[in-house]
C-alpha positions as CSV (number, residue, x, y, z in Angstrom):
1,X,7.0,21.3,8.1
2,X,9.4,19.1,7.0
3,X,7.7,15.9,8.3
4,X,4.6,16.9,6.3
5,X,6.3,17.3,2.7
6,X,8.1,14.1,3.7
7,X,5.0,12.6,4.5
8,X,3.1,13.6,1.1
9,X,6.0,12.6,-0.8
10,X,5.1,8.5,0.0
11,X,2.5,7.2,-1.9
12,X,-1.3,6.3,-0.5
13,X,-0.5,2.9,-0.3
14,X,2.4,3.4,2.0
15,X,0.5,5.4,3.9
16,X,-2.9,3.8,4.1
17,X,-0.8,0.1,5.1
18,X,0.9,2.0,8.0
19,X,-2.1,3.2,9.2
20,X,-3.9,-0.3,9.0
21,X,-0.8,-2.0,11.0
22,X,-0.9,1.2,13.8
23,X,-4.4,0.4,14.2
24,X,-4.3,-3.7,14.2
25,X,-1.6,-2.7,16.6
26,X,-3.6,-0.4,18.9
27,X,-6.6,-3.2,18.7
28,X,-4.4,-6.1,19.6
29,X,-2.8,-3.8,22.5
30,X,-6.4,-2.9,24.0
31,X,-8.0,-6.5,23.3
32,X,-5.4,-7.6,25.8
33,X,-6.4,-5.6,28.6
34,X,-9.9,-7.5,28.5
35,X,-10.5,-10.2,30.5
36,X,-9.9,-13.9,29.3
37,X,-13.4,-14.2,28.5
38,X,-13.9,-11.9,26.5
39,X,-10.4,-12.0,24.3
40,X,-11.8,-15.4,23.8
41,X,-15.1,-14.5,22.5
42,X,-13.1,-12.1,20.0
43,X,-10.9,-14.9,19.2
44,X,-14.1,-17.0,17.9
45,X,-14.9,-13.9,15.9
46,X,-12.0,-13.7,13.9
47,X,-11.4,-17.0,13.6
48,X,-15.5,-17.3,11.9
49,X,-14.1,-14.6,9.8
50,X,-11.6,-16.5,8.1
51,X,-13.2,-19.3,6.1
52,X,-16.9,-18.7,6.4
53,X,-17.3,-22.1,4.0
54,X,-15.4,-24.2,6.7
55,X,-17.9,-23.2,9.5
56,X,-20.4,-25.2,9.2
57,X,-18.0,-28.1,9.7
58,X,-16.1,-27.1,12.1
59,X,-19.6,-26.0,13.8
60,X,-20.8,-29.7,13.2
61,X,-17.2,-31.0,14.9
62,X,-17.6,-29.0,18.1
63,X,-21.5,-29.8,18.8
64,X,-19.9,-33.8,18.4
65,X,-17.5,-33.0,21.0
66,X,-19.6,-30.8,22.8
67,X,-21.7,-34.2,23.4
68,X,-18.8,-36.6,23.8
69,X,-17.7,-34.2,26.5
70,X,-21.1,-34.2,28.3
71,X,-21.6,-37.7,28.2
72,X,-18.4,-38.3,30.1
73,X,-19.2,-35.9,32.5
74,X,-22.7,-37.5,33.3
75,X,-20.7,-40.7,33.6
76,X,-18.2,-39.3,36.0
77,X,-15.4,-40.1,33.6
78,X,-14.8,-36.3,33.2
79,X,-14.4,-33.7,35.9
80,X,-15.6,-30.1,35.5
81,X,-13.3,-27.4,36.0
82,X,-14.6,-23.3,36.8
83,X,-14.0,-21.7,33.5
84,X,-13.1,-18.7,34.1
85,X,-10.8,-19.6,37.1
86,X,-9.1,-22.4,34.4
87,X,-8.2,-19.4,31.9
88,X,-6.5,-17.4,34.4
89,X,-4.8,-20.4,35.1
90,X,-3.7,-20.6,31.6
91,X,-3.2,-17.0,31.3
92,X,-1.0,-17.5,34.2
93,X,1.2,-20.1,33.2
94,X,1.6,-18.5,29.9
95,X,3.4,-15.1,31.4
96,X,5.7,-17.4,33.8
């Protein structure tokens, strides 16, 4: 009983910003249980989210790369790596 009066005694605010960082906190702790992939994919999400009027720019800056990068490939000057075997990689050196 005395949690609850303690509890109604802080204001919505308090209460309502607690509750918003316990749940970022629950999201961030099962987004990382996914696999690479698919944290990435959120990544990309949130990070669209941020600056909607930038995205189109930074959208035009990645297909430019995008090509670059192909173009080099079909010239041999760039080798292809396995995706999803090059983000465990990452996600391995990252926890050493």
């Amino acid at each position: 009983m005395g949690f609850a009066v303690a509890r109604l005694a802080l204001p919505l605010e308090v209460w309502s910003a607690t509750f918003r960082r316990m749940d970022s906190v629950l999201l961030a702790n099962e987004a990382l249980k996914l696999p690479a992939w698919e944290r990435a994919q959120i990544i990309d999400a949130l990070w669209r989210s941020l600056d909607p009027a930038e995205q189109a720019l930074i959208d035009e800056a990645w297909v430019a790369e995008s090509r670059d990068r192909l173009a080099a490939f079909r010239q041999g000057k760039l080798e292809a790596l396995d995706g999803e075997a090059t983000l465990l990689e990452i996600e391995a050196s990252l926890r050493s």
